[in-house]
PABALO-835571 format. One line per 4 residues: their letters; for each residue x, y, z of N, C-alpha, C, O, CB. Coordinates in steps of 0.02 Angstrom, whole numbers. Glycine has a CB too. Example, Ala and Ser with C-alpha at 12.3 -4.5 7.8 and 13.67 -1.06 7.14 Angstrom:
2
AS	660 -284 390 615 -225 390 660 -165 390 712 -166 423 565 -224 452 | 642 -112 354 684 -53 357 645 2 394 670 57 402 704 -30 286 $
This chain:
104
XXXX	-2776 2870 3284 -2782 2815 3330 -2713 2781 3335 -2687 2767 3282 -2837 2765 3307 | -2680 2765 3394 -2617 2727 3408 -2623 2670 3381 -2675 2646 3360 -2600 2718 3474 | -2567 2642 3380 -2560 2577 3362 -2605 2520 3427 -2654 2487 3409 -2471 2566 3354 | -2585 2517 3483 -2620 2495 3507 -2707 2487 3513 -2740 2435 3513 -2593 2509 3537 $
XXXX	-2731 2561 3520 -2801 2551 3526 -2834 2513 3420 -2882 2480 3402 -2838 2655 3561 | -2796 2532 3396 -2816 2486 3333 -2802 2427 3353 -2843 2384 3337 -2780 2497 3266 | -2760 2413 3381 -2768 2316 3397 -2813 2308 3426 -2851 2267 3399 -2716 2271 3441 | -2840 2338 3494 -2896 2339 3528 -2931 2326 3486 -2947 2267 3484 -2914 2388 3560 $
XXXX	-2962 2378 3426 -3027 2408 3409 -3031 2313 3375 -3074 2279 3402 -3030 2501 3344 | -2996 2285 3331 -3005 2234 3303 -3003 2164 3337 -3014 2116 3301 -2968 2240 3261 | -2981 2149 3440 -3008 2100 3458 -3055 2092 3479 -3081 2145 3498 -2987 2080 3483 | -3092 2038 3487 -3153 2019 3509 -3171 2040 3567 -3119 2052 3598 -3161 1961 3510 $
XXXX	-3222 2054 3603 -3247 2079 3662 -3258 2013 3724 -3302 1971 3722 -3317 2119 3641 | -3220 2019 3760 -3221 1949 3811 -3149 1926 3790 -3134 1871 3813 -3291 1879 3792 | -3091 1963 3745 -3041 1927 3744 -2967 1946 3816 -2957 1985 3863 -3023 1940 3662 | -2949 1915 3797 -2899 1930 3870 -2808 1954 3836 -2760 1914 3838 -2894 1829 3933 $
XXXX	-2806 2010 3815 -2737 2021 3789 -2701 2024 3850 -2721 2045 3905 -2726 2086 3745 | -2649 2002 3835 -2573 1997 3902 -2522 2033 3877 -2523 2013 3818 -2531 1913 3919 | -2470 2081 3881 -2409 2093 3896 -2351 2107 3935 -2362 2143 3984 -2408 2109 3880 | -2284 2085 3924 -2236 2100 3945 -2195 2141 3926 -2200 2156 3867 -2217 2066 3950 $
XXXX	-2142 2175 3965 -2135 2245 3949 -2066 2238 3999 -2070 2234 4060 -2207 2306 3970 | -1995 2239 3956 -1946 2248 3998 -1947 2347 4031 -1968 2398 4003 -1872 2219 3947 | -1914 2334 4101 -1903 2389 4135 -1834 2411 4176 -1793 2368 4191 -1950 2386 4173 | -1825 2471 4192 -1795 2477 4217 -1783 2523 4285 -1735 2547 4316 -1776 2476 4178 $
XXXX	-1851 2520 4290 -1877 2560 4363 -1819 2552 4427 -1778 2597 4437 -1961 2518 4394 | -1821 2505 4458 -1789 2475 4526 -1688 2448 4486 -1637 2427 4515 -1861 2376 4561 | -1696 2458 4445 -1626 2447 4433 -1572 2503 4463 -1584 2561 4447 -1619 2441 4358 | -1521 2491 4498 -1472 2557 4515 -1457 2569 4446 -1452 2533 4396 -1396 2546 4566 $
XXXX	-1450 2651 4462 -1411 2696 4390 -1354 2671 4346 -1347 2693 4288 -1377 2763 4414 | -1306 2619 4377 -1248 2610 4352 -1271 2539 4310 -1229 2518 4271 -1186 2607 4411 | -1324 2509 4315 -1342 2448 4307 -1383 2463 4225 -1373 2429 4175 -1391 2419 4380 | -1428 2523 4230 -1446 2545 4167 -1412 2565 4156 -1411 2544 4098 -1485 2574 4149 $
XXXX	-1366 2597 4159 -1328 2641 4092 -1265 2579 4056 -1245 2576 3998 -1274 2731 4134 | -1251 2542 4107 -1235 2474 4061 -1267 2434 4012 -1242 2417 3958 -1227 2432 4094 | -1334 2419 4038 -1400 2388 4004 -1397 2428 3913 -1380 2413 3856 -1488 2421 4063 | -1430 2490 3955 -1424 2549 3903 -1364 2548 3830 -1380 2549 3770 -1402 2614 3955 $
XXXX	-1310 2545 3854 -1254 2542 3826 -1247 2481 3779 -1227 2490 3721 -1209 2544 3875 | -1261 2421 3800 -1245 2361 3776 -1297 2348 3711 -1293 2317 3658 -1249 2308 3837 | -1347 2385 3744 -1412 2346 3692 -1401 2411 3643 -1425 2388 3592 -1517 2333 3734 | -1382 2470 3628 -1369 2510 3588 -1312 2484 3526 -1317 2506 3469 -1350 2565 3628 $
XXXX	-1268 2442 3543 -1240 2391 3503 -1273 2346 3486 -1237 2315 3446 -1195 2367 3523 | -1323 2319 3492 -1353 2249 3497 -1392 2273 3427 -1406 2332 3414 -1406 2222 3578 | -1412 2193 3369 -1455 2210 3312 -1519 2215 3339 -1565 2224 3298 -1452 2161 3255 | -1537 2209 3419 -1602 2243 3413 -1608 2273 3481 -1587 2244 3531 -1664 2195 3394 $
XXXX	-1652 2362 3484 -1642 2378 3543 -1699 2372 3598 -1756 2348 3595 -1620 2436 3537 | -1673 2394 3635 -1711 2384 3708 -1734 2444 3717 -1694 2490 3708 -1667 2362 3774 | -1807 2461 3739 -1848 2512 3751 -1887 2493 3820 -1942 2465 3820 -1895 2523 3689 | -1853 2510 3879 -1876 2481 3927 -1922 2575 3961 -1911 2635 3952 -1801 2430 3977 $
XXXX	-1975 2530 3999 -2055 2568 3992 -2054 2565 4092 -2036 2522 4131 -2144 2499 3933 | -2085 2639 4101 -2077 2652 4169 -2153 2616 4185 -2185 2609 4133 -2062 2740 4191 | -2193 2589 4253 -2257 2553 4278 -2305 2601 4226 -2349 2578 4190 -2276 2559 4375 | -2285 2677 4230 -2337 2712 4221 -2345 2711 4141 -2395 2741 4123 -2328 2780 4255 $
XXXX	-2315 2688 4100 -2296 2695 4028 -2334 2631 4010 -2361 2624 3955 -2209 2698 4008 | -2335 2592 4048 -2350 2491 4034 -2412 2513 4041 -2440 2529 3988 -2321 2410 4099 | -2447 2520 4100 -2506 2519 4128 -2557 2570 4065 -2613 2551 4048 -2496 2551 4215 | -2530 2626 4041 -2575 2652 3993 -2581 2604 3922 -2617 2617 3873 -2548 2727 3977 $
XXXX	-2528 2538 3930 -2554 2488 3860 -2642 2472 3879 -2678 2455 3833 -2498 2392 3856 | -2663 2477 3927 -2718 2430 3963 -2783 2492 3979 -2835 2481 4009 -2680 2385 4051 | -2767 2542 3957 -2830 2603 3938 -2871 2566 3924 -2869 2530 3874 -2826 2659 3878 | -2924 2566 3974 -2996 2543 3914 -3017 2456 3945 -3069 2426 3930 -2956 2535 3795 $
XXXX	-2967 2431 3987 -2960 2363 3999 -2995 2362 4073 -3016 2408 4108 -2879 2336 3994 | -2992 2298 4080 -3015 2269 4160 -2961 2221 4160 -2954 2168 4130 -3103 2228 4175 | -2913 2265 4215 -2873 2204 4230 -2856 2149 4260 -2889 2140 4311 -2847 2211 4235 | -2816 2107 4247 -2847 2049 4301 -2790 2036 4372 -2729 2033 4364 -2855 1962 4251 $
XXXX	-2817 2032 4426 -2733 2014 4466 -2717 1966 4450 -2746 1914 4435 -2721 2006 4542 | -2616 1996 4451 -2577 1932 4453 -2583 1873 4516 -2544 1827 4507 -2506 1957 4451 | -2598 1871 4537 -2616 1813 4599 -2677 1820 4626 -2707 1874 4627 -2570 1814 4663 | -2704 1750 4654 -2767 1747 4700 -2754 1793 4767 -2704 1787 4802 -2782 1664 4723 $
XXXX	-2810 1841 4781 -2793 1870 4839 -2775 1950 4826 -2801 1996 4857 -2736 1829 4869 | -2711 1958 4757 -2708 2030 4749 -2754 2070 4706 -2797 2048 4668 -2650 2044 4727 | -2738 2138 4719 -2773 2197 4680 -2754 2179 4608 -2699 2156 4592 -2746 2277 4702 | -2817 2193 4554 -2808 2181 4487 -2735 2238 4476 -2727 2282 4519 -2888 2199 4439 $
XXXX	-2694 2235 4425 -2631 2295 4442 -2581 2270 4383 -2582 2210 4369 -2585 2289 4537 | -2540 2311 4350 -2494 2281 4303 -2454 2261 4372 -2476 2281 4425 -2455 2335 4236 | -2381 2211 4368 -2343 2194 4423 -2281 2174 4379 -2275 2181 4319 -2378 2136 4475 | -2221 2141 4439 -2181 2125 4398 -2183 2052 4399 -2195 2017 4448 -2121 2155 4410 $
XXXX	-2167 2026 4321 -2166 1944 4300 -2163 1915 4348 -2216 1885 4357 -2114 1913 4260 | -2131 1909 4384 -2112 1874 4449 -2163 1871 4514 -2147 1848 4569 -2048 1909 4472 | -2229 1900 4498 -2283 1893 4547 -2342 1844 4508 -2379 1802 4535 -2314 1975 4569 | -2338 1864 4431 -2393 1813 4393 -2401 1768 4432 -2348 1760 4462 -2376 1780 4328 $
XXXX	-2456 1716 4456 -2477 1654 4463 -2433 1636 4540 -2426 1579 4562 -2457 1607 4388 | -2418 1672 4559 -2368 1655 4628 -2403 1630 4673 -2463 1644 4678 -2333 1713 4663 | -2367 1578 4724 -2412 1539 4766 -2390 1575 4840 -2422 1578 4893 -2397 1449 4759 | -2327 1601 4822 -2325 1632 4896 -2289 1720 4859 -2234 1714 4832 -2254 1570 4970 $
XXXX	-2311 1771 4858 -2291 1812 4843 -2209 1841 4877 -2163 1858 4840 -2345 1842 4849 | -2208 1841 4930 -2158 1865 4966 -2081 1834 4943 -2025 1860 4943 -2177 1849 5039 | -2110 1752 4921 -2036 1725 4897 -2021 1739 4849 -1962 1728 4832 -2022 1665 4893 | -2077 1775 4797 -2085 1758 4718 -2060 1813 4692 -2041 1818 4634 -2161 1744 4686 $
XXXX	-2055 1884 4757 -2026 1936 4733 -1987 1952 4719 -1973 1979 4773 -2027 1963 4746 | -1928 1968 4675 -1857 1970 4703 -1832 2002 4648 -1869 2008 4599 -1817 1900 4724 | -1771 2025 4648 -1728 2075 4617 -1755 2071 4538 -1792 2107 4505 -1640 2055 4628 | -1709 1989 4519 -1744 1956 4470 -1798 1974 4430 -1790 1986 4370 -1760 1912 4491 $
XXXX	-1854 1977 4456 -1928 1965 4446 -1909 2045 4430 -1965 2053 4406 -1991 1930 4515 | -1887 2093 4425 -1907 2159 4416 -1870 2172 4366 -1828 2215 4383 -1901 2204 4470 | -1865 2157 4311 -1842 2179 4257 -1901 2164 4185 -1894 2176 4125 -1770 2144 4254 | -1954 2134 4222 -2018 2138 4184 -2080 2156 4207 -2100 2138 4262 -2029 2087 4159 $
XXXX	-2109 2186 4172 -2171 2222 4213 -2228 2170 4166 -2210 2148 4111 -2180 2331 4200 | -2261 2163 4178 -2344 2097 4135 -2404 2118 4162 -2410 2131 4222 -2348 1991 4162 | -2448 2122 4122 -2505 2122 4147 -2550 2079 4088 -2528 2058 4034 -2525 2198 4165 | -2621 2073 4114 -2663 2032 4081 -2722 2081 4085 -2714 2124 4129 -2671 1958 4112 $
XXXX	-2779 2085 4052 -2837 2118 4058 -2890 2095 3999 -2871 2078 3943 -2819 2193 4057 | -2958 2098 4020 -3015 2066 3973 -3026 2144 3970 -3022 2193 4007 -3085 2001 4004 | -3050 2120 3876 -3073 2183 3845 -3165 2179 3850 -3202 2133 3833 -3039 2185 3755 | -3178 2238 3878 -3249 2224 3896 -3305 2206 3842 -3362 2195 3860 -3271 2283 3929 $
Protein backbone atom coordinates (compact mmCIF):
# COMPACT_ATOMS: atom_id res chain seq x y z
CA UNK A 1 0.00 0.00 0.00
CA UNK A 2 1.49 3.63 -0.92
CA UNK A 3 2.06 6.05 1.31
CA UNK A 4 -0.78 7.94 0.39
CA UNK A 5 -3.67 5.45 0.31
CA UNK A 6 -2.39 4.60 4.10
CA UNK A 7 -3.15 8.18 4.95
CA UNK A 8 -6.42 7.68 3.31
CA UNK A 9 -7.06 4.31 4.93
CA UNK A 10 -6.62 6.21 8.53
CA UNK A 11 -8.91 9.54 7.80
CA UNK A 12 -12.27 9.73 8.72
CA UNK A 13 -14.98 9.23 6.14
CA UNK A 14 -16.71 12.72 5.33
CA UNK A 15 -13.20 14.26 5.73
CA UNK A 16 -12.05 16.74 3.08
CA UNK A 17 -8.07 16.31 2.41
CA UNK A 18 -6.58 19.29 0.19
CA UNK A 19 -3.27 19.46 -1.67
CA UNK A 20 -0.84 21.51 -3.36
CA UNK A 21 1.59 20.39 -5.67
CA UNK A 22 4.26 22.67 -7.37
CA UNK A 23 4.41 22.18 -11.37
CA UNK A 24 5.89 22.65 -14.20
CA UNK A 25 3.56 21.84 -17.01
CA UNK A 26 2.97 25.43 -18.89
CA UNK A 27 6.42 26.68 -17.94
CA UNK A 28 8.79 27.28 -21.27
CA UNK A 29 11.77 24.73 -21.35
CA UNK A 30 14.38 27.34 -20.53
CA UNK A 31 12.36 28.42 -17.44
CA UNK A 32 12.55 24.70 -15.98
CA UNK A 33 15.75 23.80 -16.58
CA UNK A 34 16.68 26.96 -14.55
CA UNK A 35 14.03 26.09 -11.83
CA UNK A 36 15.49 22.57 -12.13
CA UNK A 37 19.02 23.72 -11.71
CA UNK A 38 18.67 26.08 -8.81
CA UNK A 39 16.63 23.90 -6.54
CA UNK A 40 19.27 20.97 -7.15
CA UNK A 41 21.58 23.30 -5.05
CA UNK A 42 18.97 24.25 -2.68
CA UNK A 43 18.88 22.21 1.08
CA UNK A 44 15.64 21.12 -0.14
CA UNK A 45 14.44 19.82 -3.53
CA UNK A 46 11.73 20.47 -5.77
CA UNK A 47 9.73 17.56 -7.29
CA UNK A 48 7.38 19.27 -9.45
CA UNK A 49 4.27 16.73 -10.62
CA UNK A 50 2.64 16.79 -14.20
CA UNK A 51 -1.95 17.41 -13.77
CA UNK A 52 -1.85 13.74 -14.44
CA UNK A 53 0.62 12.72 -11.51
CA UNK A 54 -1.46 15.29 -8.87
CA UNK A 55 -4.82 14.12 -9.87
CA UNK A 56 -3.90 10.26 -9.09
CA UNK A 57 -3.18 11.77 -5.21
CA UNK A 58 -7.22 11.89 -5.25
CA UNK A 59 -7.87 7.95 -6.42
CA UNK A 60 -10.72 6.98 -4.50
CA UNK A 61 -11.94 10.78 -3.81
CA UNK A 62 -14.94 13.02 -4.84
CA UNK A 63 -13.61 16.02 -5.81
CA UNK A 64 -14.73 19.23 -5.15
CA UNK A 65 -14.64 22.33 -7.78
CA UNK A 66 -12.36 25.00 -7.36
CA UNK A 67 -15.09 27.67 -7.94
CA UNK A 68 -18.94 28.02 -7.94
CA UNK A 69 -20.05 27.11 -11.40
CA UNK A 70 -16.89 24.79 -12.39
CA UNK A 71 -16.37 21.05 -13.03
CA UNK A 72 -15.16 19.26 -9.76
CA UNK A 73 -11.16 18.94 -11.31
CA UNK A 74 -7.61 19.31 -9.71
CA UNK A 75 -6.77 23.17 -11.22
CA UNK A 76 -4.20 25.62 -10.81
CA UNK A 77 -4.01 27.63 -7.20
CA UNK A 78 -4.92 30.51 -8.88
CA UNK A 79 -8.62 29.35 -9.75
CA UNK A 80 -9.38 28.12 -5.92
CA UNK A 81 -12.32 30.26 -4.64
CA UNK A 82 -12.13 32.76 -7.68
CA UNK A 83 -14.83 35.27 -8.17
CA UNK A 84 -14.15 35.87 -11.69
CA UNK A 85 -12.08 33.06 -13.23
CA UNK A 86 -10.77 34.68 -16.39
CA UNK A 87 -8.86 37.39 -14.24
CA UNK A 88 -7.75 34.85 -11.67
CA UNK A 89 -5.94 32.91 -14.36
CA UNK A 90 -2.64 33.84 -15.15
CA UNK A 91 0.91 32.82 -15.73
CA UNK A 92 1.42 33.15 -11.99
CA UNK A 93 -1.35 30.98 -10.83
CA UNK A 94 0.34 28.02 -12.83
CA UNK A 95 3.08 26.99 -10.97
CA UNK A 96 0.66 25.20 -8.52
CA UNK A 97 -1.71 22.65 -9.21
CA UNK A 98 -4.50 22.12 -5.67
CA UNK A 99 -7.15 20.23 -5.37
CA UNK A 100 -9.62 19.41 -2.50
CA UNK A 101 -11.81 16.19 -2.35
CA UNK A 102 -14.23 14.45 0.45
CA UNK A 103 -13.29 11.00 1.27
CA UNK A 104 -16.49 9.05 0.85
Amino acid sequence: MGLVARYMAAVAPGSYPALSHATMDKLPPRMVEAGLEMYARAAERLYPHTRAEVERFFDGLELVPPYQGAEAAVSYVGMWDAEDPETAHSDGSQVLYCGDARRP
